[in-house]
Backbone of each chain as nested JSON, in Angstrom:
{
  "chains": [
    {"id": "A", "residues": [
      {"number": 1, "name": "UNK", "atoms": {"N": [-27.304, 174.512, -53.814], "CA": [-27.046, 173.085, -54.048], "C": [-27.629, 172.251, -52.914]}},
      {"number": 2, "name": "UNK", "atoms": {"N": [-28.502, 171.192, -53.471], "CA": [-28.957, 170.43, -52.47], "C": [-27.864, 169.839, -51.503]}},
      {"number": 3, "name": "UNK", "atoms": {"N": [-27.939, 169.055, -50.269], "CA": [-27.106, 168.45, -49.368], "C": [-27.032, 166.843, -50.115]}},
      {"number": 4, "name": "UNK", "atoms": {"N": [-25.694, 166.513, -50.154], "CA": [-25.478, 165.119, -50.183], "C": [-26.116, 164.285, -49.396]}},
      {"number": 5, "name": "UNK", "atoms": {"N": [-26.282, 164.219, -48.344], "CA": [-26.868, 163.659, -47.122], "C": [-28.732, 163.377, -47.607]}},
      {"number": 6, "name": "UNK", "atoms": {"N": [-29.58, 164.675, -47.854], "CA": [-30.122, 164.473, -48.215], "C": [-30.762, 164.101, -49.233]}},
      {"number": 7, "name": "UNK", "atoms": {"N": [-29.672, 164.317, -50.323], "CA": [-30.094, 163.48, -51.587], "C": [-29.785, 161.756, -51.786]}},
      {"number": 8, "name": "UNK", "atoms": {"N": [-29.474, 161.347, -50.723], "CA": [-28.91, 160.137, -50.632], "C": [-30.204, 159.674, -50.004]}},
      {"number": 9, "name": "UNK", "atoms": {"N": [-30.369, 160.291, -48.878], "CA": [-31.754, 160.416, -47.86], "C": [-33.069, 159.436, -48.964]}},
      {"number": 10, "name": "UNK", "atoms": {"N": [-33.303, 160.917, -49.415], "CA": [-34.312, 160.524, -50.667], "C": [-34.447, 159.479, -51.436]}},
      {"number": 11, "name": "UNK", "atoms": {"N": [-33.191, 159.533, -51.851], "CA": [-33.197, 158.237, -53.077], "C": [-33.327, 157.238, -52.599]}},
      {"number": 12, "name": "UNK", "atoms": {"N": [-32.816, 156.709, -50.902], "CA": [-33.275, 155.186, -50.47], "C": [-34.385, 155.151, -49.856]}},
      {"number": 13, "name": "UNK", "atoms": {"N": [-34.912, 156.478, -48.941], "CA": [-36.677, 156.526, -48.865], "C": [-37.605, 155.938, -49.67]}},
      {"number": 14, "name": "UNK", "atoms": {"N": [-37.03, 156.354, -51.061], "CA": [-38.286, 156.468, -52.192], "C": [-37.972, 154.66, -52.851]}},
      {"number": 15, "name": "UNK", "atoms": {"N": [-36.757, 153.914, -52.914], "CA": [-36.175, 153.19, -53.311], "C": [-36.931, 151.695, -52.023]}},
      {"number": 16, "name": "UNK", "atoms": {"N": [-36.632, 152.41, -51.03], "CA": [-37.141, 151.164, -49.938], "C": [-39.29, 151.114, -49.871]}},
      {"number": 17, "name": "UNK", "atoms": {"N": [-39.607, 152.499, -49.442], "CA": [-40.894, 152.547, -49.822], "C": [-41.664, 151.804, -51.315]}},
      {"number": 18, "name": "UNK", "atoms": {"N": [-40.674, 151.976, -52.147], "CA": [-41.126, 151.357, -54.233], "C": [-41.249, 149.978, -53.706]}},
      {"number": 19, "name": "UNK", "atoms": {"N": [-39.887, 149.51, -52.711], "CA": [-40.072, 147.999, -52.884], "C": [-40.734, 147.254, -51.365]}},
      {"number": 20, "name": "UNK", "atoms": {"N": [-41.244, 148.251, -50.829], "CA": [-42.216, 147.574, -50.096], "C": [-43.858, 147.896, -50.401]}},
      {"number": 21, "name": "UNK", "atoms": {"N": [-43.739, 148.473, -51.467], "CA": [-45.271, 148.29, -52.357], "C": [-46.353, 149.642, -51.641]}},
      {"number": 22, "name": "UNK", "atoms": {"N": [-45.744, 150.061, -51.219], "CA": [-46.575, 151.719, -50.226], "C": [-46.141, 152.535, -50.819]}},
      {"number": 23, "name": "UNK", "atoms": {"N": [-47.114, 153.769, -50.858], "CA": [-47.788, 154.882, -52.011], "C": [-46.964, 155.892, -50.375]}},
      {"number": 24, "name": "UNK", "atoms": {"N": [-46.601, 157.131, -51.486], "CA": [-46.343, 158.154, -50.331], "C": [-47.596, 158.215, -49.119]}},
      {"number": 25, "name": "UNK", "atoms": {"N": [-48.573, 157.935, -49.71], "CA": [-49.788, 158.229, -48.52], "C": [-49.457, 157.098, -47.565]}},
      {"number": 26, "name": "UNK", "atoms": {"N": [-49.37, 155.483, -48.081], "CA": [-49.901, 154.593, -46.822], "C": [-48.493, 155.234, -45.9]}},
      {"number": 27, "name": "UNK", "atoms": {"N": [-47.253, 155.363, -46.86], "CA": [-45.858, 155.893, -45.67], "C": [-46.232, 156.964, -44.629]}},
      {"number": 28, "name": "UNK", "atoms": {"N": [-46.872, 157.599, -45.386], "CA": [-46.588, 158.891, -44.42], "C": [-48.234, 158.203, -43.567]}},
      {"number": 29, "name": "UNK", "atoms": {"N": [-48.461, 157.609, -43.588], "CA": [-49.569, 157.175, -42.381], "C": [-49.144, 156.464, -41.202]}},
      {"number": 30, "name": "UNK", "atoms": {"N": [-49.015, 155.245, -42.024], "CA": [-47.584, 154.605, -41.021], "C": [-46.408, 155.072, -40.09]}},
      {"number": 31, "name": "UNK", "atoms": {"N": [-45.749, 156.88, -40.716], "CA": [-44.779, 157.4, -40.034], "C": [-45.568, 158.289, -39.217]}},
      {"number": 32, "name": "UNK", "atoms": {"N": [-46.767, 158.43, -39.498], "CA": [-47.817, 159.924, -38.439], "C": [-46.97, 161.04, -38.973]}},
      {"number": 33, "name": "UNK", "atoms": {"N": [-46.99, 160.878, -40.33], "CA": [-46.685, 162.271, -41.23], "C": [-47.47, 162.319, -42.477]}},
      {"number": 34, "name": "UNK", "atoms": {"N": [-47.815, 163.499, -43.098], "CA": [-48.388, 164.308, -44.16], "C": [-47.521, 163.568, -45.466]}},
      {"number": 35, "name": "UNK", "atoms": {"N": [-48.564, 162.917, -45.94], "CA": [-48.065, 162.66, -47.31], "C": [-47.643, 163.836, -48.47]}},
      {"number": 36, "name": "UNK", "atoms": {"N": [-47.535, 165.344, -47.731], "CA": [-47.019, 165.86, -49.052], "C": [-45.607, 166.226, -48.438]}},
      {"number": 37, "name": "UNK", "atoms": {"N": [-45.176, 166.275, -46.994], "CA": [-44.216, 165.926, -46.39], "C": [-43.404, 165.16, -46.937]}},
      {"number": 38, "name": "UNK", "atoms": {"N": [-43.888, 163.35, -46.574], "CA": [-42.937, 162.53, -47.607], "C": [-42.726, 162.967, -48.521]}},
      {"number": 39, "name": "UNK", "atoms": {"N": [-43.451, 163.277, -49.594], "CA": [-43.047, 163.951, -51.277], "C": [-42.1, 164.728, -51.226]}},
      {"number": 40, "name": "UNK", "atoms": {"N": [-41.568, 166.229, -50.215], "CA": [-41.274, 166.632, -50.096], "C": [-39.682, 166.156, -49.744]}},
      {"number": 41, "name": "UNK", "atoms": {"N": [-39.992, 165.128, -49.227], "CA": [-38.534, 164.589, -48.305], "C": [-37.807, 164.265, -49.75]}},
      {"number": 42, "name": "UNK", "atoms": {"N": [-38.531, 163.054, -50.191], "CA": [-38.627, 162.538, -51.483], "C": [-37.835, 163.511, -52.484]}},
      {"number": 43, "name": "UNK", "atoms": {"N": [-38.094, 164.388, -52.462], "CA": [-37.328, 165.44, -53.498], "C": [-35.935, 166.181, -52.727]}},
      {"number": 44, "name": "UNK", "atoms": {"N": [-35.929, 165.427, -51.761], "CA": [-34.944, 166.25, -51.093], "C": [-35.039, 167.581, -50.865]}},
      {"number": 45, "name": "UNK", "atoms": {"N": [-36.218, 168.171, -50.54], "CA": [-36.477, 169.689, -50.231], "C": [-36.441, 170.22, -48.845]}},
      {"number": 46, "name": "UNK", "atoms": {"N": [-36.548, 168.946, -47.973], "CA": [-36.662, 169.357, -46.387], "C": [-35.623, 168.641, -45.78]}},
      {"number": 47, "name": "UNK", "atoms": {"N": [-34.899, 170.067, -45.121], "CA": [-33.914, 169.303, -44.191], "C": [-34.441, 168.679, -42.869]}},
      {"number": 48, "name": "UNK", "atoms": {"N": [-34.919, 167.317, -43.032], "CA": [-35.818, 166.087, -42.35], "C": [-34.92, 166.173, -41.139]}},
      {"number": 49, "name": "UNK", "atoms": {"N": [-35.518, 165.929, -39.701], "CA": [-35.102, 166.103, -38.692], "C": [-34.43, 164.627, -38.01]}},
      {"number": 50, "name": "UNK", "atoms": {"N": [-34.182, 163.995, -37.467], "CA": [-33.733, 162.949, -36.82], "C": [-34.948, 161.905, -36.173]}},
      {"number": 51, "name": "UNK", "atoms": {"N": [-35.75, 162.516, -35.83], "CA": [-36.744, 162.504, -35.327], "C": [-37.528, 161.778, -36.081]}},
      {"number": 52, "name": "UNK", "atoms": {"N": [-38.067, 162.219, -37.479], "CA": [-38.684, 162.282, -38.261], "C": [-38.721, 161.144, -39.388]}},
      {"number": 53, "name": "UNK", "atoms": {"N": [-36.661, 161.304, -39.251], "CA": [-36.152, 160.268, -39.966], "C": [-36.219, 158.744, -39.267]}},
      {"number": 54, "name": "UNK", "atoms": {"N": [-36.264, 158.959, -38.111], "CA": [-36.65, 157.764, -37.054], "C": [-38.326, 156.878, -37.645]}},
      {"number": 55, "name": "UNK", "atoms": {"N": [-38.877, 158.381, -37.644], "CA": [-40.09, 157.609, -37.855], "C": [-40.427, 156.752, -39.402]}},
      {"number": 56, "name": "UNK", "atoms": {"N": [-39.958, 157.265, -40.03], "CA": [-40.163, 156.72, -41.512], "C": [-39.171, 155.924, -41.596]}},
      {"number": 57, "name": "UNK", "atoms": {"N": [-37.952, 155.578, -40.947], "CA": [-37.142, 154.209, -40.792], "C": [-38.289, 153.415, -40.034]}},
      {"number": 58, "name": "UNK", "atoms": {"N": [-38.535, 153.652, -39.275], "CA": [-39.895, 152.817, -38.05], "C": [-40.614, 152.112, -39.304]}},
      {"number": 59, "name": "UNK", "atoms": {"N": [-41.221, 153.277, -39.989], "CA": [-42.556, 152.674, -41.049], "C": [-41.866, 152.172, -42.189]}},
      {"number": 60, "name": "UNK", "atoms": {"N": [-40.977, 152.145, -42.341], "CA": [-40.171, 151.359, -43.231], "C": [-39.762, 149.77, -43.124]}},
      {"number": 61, "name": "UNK", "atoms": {"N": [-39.365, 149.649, -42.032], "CA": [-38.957, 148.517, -40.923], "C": [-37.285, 148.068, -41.221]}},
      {"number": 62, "name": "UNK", "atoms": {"N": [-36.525, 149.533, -41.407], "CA": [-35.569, 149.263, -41.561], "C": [-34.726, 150.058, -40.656]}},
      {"number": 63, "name": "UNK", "atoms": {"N": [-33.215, 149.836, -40.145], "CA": [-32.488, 150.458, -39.298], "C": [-32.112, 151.789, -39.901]}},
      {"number": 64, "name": "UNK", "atoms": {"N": [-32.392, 152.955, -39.109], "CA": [-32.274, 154.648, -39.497], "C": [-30.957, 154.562, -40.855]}},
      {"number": 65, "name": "UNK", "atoms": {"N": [-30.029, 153.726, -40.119], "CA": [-28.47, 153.949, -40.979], "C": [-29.016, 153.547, -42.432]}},
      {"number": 66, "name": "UNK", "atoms": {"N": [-29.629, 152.406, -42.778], "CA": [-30.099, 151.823, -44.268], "C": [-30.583, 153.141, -44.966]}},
      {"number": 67, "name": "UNK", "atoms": {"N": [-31.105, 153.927, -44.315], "CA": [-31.716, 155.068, -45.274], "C": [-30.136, 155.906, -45.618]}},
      {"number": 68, "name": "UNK", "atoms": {"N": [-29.144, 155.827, -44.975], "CA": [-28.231, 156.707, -45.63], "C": [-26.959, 156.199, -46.086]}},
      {"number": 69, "name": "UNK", "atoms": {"N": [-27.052, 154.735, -46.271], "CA": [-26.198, 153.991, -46.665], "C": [-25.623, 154.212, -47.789]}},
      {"number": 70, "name": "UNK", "atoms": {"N": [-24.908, 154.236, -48.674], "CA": [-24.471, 154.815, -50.306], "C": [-24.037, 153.489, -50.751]}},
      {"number": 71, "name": "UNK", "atoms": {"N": [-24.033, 153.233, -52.134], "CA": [-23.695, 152.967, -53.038], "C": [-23.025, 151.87, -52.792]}},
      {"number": 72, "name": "UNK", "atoms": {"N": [-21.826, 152.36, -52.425], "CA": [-20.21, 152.398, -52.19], "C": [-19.698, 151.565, -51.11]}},
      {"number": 73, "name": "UNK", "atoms": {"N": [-20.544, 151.543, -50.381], "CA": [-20.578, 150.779, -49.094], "C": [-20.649, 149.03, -49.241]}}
    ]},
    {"id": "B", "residues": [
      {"number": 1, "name": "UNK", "atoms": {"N": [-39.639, 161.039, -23.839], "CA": [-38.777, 159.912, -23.463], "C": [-38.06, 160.439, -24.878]}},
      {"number": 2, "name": "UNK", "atoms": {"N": [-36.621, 159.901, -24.511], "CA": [-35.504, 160.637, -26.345], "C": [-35.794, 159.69, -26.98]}},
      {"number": 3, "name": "UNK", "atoms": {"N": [-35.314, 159.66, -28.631], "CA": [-35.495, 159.008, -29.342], "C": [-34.427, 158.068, -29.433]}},
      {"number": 4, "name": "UNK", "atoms": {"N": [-34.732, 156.924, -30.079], "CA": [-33.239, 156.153, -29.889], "C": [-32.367, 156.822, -31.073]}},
      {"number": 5, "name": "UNK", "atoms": {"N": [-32.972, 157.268, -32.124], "CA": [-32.403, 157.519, -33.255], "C": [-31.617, 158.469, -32.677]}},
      {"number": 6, "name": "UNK", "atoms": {"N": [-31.6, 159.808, -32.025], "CA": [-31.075, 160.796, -31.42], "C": [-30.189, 160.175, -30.264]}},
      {"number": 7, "name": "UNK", "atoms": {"N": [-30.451, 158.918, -29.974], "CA": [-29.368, 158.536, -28.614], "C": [-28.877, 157.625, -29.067]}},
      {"number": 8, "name": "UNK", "atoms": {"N": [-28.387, 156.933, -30.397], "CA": [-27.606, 156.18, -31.33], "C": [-26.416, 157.039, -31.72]}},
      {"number": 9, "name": "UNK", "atoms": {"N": [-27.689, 158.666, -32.284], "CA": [-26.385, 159.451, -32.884], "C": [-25.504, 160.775, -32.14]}},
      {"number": 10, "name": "UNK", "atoms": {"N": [-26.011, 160.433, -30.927], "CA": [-24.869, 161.211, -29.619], "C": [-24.255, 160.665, -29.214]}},
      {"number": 11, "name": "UNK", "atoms": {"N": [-24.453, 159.072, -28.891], "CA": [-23.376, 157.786, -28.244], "C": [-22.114, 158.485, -29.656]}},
      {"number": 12, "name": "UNK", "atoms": {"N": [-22.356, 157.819, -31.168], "CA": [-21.665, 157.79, -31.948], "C": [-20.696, 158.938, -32.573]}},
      {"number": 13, "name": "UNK", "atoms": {"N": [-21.507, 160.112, -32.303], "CA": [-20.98, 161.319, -32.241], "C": [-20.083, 161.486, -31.461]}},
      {"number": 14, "name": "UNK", "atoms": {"N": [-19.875, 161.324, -29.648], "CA": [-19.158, 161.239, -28.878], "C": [-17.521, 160.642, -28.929]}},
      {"number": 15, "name": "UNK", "atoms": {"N": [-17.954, 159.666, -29.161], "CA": [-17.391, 157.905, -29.574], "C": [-16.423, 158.855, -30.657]}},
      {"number": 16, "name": "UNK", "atoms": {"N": [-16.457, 159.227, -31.685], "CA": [-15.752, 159.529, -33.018], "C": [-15.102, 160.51, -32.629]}},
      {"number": 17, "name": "UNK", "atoms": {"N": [-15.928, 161.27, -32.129], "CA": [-15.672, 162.885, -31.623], "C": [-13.466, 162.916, -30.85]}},
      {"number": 18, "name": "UNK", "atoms": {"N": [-14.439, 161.65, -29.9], "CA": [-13.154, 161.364, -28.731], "C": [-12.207, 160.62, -29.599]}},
      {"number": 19, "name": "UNK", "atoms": {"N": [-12.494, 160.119, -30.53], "CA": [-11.282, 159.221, -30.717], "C": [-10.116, 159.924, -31.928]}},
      {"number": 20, "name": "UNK", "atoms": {"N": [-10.841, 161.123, -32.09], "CA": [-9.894, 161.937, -33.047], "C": [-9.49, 163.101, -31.66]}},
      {"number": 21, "name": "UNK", "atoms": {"N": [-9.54, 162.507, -30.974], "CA": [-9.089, 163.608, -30.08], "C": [-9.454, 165.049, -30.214]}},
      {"number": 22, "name": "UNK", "atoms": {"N": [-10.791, 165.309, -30.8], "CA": [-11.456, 166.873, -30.635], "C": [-12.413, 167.136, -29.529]}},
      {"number": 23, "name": "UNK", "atoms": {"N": [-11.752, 168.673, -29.08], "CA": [-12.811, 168.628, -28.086], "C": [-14.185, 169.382, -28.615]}},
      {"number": 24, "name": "UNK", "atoms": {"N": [-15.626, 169.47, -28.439], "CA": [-16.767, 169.962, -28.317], "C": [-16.564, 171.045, -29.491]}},
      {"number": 25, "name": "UNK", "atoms": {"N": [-15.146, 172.073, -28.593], "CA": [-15.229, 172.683, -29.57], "C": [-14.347, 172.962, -30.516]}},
      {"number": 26, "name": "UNK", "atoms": {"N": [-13.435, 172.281, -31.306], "CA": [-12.659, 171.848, -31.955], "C": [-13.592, 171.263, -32.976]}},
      {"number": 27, "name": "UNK", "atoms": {"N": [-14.708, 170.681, -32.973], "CA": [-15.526, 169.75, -33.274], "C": [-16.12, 170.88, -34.144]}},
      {"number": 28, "name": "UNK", "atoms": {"N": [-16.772, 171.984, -33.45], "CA": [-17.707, 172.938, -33.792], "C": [-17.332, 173.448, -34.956]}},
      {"number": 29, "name": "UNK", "atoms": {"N": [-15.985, 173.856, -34.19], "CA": [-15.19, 174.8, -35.683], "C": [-15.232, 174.151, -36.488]}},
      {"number": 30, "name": "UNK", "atoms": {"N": [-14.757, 172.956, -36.773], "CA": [-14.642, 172.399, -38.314], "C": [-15.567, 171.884, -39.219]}},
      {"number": 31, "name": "UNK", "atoms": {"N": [-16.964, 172.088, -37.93], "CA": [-18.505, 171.834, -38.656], "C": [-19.12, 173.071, -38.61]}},
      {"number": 32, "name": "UNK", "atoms": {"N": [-18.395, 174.288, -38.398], "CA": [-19.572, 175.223, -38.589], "C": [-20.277, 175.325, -37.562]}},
      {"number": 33, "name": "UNK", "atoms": {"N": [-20.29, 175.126, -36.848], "CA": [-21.795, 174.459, -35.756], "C": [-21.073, 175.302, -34.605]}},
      {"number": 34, "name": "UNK", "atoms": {"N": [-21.586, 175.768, -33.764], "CA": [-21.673, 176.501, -32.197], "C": [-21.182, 175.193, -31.399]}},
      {"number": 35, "name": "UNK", "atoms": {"N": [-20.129, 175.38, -30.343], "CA": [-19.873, 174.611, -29.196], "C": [-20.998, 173.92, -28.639]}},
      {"number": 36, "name": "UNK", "atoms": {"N": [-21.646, 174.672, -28.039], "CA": [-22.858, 174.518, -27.132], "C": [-23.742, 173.834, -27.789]}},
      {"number": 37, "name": "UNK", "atoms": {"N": [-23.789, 174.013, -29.389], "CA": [-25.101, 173.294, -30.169], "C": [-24.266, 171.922, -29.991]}},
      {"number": 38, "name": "UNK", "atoms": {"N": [-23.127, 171.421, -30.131], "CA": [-22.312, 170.078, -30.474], "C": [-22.503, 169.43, -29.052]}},
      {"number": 39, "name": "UNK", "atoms": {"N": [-22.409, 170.404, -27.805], "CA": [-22.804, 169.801, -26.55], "C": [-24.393, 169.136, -26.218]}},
      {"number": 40, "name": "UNK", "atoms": {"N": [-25.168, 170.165, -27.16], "CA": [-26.571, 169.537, -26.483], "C": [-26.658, 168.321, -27.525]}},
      {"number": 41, "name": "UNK", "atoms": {"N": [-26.549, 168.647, -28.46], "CA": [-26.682, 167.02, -29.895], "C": [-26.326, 165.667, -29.337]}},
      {"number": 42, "name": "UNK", "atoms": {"N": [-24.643, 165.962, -28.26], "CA": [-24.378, 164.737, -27.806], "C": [-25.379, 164.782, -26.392]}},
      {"number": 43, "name": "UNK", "atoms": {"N": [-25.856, 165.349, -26.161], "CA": [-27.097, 164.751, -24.766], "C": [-28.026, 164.921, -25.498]}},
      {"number": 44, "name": "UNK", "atoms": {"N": [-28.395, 164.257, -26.598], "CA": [-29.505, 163.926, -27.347], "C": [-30.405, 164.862, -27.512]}},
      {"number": 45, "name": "UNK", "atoms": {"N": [-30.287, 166.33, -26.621], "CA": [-31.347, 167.319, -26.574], "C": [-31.521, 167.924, -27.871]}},
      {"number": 46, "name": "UNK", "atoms": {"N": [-30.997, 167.709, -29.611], "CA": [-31.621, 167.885, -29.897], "C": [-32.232, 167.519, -30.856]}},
      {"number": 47, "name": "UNK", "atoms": {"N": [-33.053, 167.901, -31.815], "CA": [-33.643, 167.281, -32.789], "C": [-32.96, 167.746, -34.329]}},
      {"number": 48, "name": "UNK", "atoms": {"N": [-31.264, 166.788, -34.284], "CA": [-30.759, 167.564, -35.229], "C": [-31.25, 167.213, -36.646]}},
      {"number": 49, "name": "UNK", "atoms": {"N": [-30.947, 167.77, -37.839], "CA": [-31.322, 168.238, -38.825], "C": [-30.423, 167.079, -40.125]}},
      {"number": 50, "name": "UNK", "atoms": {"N": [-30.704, 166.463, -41.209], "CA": [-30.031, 165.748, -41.514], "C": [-28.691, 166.999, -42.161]}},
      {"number": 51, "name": "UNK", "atoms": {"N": [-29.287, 168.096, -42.15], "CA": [-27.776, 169.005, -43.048], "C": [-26.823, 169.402, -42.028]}},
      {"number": 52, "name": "UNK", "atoms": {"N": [-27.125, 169.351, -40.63], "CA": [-26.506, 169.84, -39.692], "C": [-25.9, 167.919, -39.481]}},
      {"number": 53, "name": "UNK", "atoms": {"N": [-26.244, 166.782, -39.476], "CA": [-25.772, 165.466, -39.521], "C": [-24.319, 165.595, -40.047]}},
      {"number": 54, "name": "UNK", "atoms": {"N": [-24.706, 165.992, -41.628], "CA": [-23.879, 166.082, -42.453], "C": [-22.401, 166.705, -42.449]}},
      {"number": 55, "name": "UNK", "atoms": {"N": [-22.354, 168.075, -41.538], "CA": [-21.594, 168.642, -41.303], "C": [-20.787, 168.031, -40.258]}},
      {"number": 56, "name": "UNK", "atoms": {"N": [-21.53, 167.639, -39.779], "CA": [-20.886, 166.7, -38.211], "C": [-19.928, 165.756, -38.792]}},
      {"number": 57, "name": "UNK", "atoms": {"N": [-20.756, 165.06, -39.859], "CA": [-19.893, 163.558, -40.511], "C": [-18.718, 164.191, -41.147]}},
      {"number": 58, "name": "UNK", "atoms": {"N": [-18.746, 165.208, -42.287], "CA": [-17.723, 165.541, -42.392], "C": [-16.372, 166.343, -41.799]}},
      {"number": 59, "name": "UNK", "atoms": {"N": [-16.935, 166.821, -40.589], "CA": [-15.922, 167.073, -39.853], "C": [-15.251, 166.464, -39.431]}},
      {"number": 60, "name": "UNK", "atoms": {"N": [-15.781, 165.392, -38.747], "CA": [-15.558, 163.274, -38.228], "C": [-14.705, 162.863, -39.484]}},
      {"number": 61, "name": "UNK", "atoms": {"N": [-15.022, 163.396, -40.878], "CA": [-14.177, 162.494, -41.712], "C": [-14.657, 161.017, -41.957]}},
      {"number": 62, "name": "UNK", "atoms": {"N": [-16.052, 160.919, -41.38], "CA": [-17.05, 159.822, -41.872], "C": [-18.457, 159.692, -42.582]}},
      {"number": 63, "name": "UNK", "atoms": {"N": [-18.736, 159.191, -43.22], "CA": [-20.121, 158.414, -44.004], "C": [-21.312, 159.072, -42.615]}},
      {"number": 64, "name": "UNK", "atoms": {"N": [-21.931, 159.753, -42.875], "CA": [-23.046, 159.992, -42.029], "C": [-23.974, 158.455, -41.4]}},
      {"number": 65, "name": "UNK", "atoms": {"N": [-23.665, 157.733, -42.335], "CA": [-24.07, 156.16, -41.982], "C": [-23.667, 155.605, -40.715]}},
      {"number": 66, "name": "UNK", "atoms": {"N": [-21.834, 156.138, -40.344], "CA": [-21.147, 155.612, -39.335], "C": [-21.853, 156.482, -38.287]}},
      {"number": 67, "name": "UNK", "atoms": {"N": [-22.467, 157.226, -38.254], "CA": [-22.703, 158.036, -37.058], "C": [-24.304, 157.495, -36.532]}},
      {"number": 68, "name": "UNK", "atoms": {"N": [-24.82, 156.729, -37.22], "CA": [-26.491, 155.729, -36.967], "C": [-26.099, 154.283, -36.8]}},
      {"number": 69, "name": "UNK", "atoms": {"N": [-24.934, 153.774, -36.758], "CA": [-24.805, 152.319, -36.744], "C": [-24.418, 152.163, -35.676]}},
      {"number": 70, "name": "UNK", "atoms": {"N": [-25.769, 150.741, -35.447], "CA": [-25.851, 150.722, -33.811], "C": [-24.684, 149.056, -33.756]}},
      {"number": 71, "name": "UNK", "atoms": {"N": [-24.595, 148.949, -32.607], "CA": [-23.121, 147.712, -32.005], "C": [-24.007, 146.537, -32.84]}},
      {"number": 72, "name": "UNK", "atoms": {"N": [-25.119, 146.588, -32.78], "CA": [-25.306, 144.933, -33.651], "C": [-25.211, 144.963, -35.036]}},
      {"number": 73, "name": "UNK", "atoms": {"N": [-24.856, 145.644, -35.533], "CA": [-24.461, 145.181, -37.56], "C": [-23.43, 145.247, -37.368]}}
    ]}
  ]
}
């Protein structure tokens, strides 16, 4: 079973990237990561490091927490 | 130089950690996680993992969100 954490991960990655108009490639250029990486994140397949997640909040231009914010909140 | 993302989520880790009154390793046990790994995470040394995050938050009994939210939101 995938991680909650990271399926939450994903869904606002892919959700914030849709609405700032960038293709997995320009993201993962912007973060100095492998666009099959993002894809990967994207599906929730990689347990994404802190680090990592820093950077694609960076290329996002949003605060790390927005990527794991839920719903509910 | 650390990341802030990693020195957001050791301040906050700490911070939660202490205020439920667990120590390091009290902390560990109820996340699964090694003492020593919960010691270096809070000195930012390391580059934790969002599934290893996860375990942390739920041990905390919080939103993995609360553990990235920095004093200005």
């Amino acid at each position: 079973m995938l991680s909650n954490a990271r399926t939450l991960f994903a869904k606002r990655l892919k959700e914030l990237r849709q609405s700032r108009g960038f293709s997995q490639e320009s993201l993962a250029d912007r973060a100095g990561l492998h666009r099959t990486y993002v894809g990967s994140v994207e599906r929730a397949e990689r347990n994404v490091s802190i680090d990592n997640m820093e950077r694609i909040a960076q290329a996002l231009e949003v605060d790390i927490a927005e990527l794991l914010r839920s719903d509910r909140e």
